[in-house]
ROMILUM-407086 format. One record per residue: y, x, z of N, C-alpha, C in turn; residue number from 1; chain. Coordinates in Angstrom, 1 decimal. Layout:
BEGIN
Y / X / Z / Y / X / Z / Y / X / Z / NUM / A
...
END
This chain:
BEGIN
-1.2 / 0.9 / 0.0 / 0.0 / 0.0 / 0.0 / 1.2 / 0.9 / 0.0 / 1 / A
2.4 / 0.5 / -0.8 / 3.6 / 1.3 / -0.8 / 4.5 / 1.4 / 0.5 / 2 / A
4.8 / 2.7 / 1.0 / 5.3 / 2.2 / 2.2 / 7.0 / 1.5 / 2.4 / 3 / A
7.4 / 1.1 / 0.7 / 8.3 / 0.2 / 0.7 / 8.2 / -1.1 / 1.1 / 4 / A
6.9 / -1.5 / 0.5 / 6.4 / -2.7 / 0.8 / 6.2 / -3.1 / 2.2 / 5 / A
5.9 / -2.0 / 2.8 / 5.3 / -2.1 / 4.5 / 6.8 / -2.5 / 5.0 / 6 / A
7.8 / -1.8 / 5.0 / 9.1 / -1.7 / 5.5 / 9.6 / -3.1 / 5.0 / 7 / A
9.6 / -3.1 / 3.7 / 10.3 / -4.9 / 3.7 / 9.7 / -5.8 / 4.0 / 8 / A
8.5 / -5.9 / 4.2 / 8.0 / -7.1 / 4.7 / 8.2 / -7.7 / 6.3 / 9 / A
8.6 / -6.2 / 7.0 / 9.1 / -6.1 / 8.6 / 10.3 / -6.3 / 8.3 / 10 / A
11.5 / -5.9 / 7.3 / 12.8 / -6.2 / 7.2 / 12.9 / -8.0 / 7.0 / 11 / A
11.6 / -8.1 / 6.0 / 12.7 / -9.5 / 6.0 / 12.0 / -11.0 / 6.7 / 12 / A
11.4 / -10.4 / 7.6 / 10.7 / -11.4 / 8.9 / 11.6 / -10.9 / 9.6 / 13 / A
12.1 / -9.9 / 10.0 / 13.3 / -10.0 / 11.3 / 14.4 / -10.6 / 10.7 / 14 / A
15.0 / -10.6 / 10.0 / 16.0 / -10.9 / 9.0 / 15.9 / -12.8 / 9.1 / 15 / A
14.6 / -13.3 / 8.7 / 14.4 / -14.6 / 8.4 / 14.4 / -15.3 / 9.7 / 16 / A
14.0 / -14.2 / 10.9 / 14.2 / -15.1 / 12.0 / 15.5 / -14.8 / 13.1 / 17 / A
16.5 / -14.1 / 12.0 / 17.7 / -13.8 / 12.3 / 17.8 / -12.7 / 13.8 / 18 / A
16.7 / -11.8 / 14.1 / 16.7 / -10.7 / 14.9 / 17.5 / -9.5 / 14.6 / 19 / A
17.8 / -8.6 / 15.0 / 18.4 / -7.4 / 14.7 / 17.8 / -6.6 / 14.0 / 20 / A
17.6 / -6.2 / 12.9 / 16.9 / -4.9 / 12.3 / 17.4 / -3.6 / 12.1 / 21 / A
17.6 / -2.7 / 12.5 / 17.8 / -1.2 / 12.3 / 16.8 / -0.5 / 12.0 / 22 / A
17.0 / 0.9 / 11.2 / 16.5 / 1.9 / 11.2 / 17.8 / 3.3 / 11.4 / 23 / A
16.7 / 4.1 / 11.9 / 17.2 / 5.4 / 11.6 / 16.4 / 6.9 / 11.4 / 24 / A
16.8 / 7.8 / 10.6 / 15.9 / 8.7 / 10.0 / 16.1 / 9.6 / 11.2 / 25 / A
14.4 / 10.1 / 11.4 / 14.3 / 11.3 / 12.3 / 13.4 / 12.4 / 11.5 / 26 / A
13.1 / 13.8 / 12.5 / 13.3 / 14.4 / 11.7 / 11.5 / 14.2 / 10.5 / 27 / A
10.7 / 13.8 / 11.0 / 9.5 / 13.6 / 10.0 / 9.0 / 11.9 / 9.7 / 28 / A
10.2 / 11.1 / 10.6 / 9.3 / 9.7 / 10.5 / 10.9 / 9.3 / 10.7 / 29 / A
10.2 / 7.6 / 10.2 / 11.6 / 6.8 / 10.5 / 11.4 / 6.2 / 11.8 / 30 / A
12.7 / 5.6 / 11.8 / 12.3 / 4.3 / 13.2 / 12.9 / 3.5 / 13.2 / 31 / A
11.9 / 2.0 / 13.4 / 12.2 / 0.8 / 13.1 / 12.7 / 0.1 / 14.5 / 32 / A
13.8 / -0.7 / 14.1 / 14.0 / -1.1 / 15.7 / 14.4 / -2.8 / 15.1 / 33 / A
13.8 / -3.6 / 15.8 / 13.3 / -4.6 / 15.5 / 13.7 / -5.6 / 16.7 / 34 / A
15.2 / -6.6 / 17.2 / 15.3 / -6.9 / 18.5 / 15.2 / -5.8 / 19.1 / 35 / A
14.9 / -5.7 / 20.7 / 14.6 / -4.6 / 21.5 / 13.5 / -3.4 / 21.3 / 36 / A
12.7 / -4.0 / 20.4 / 11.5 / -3.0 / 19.8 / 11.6 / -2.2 / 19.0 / 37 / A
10.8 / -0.9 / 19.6 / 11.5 / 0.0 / 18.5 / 9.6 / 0.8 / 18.3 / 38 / A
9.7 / 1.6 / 17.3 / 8.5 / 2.0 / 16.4 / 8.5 / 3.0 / 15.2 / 39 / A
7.8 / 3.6 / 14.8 / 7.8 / 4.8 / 14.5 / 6.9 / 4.7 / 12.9 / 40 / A
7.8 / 5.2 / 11.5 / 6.4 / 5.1 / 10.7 / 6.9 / 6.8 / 10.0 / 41 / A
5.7 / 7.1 / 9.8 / 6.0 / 8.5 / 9.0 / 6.5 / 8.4 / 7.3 / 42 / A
7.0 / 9.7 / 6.7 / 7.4 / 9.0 / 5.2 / 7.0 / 9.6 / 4.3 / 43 / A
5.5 / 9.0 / 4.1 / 4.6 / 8.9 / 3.0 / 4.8 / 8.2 / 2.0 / 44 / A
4.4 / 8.1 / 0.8 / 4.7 / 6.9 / -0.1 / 3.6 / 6.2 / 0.1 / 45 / A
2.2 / 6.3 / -0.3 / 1.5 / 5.4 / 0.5 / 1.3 / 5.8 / 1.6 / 46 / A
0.9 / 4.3 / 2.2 / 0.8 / 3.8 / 3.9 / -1.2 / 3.3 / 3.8 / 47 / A
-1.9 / 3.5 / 3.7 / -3.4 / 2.7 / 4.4 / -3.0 / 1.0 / 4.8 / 48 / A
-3.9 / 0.5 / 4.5 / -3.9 / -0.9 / 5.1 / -4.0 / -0.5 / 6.9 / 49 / A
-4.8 / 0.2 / 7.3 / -5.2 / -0.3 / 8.5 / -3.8 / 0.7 / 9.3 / 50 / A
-3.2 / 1.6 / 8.9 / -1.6 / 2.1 / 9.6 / -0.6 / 0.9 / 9.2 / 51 / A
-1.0 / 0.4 / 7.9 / -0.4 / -0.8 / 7.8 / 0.0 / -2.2 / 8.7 / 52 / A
-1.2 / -2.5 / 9.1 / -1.5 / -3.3 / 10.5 / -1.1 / -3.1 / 11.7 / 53 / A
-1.6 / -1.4 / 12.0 / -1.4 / -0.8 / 13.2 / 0.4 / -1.3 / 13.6 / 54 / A
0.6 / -0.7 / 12.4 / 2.2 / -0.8 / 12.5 / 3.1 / -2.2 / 12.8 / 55 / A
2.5 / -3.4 / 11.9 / 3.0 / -4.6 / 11.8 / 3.0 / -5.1 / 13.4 / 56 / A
1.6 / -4.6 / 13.9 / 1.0 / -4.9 / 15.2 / 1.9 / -4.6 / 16.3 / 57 / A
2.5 / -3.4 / 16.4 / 3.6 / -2.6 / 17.2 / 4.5 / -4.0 / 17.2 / 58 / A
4.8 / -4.7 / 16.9 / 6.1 / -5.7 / 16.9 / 5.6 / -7.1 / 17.0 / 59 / A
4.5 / -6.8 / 17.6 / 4.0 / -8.4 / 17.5 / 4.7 / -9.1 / 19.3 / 60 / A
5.3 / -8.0 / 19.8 / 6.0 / -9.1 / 20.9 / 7.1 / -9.5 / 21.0 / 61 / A
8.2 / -8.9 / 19.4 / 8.9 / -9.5 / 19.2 / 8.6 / -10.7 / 18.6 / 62 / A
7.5 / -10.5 / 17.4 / 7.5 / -12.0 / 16.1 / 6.0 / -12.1 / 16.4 / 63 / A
5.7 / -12.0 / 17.3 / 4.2 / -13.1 / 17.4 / 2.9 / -12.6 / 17.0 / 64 / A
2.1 / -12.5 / 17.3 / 0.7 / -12.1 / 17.2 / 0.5 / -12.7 / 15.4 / 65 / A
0.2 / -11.6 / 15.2 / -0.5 / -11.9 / 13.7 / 1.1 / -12.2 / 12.9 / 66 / A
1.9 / -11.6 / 12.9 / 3.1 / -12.7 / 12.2 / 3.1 / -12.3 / 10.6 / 67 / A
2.4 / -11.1 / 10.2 / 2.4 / -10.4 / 9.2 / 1.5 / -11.4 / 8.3 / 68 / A
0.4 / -12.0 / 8.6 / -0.5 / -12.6 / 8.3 / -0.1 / -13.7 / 7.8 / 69 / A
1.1 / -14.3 / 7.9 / 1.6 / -16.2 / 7.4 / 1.9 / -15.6 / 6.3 / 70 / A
END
């Protein structure tokens, strides 16, 4: 999976349910900060399905268990 795709799919569920979204570049990974939650993806072009999840997973106590999944 593109890890463009990974990132907008978290941008525009925070966005849709009108939460805060930031990022900022560090020095080998980004960081997503999502509401109060914040999380970490490295910058690869592809991402794995299952870092894919890992990742979506990290924010599931902002947007809900499974939110990636609707």
């Amino acid at each position: 999976m593109k890890r463009k795709a990974v990132v907008e799919k978290l941008r525009d569920e925070a966005r849709r349910r009108g939460m805060v979204y930031e990022t900022e570049e560090l020095t080998n990974h980004t960081a997503f900060f999502v509401g109060e939650h914040r999380s970490t993806l490295k910058r690869h072009t592809e991402i794995d399905e299952t870092t894919a999840h890992a990742f979506w997973d990290q924010f599931a106590s902002v947007l809900g268990k499974g939110w990636w999944r609707q």
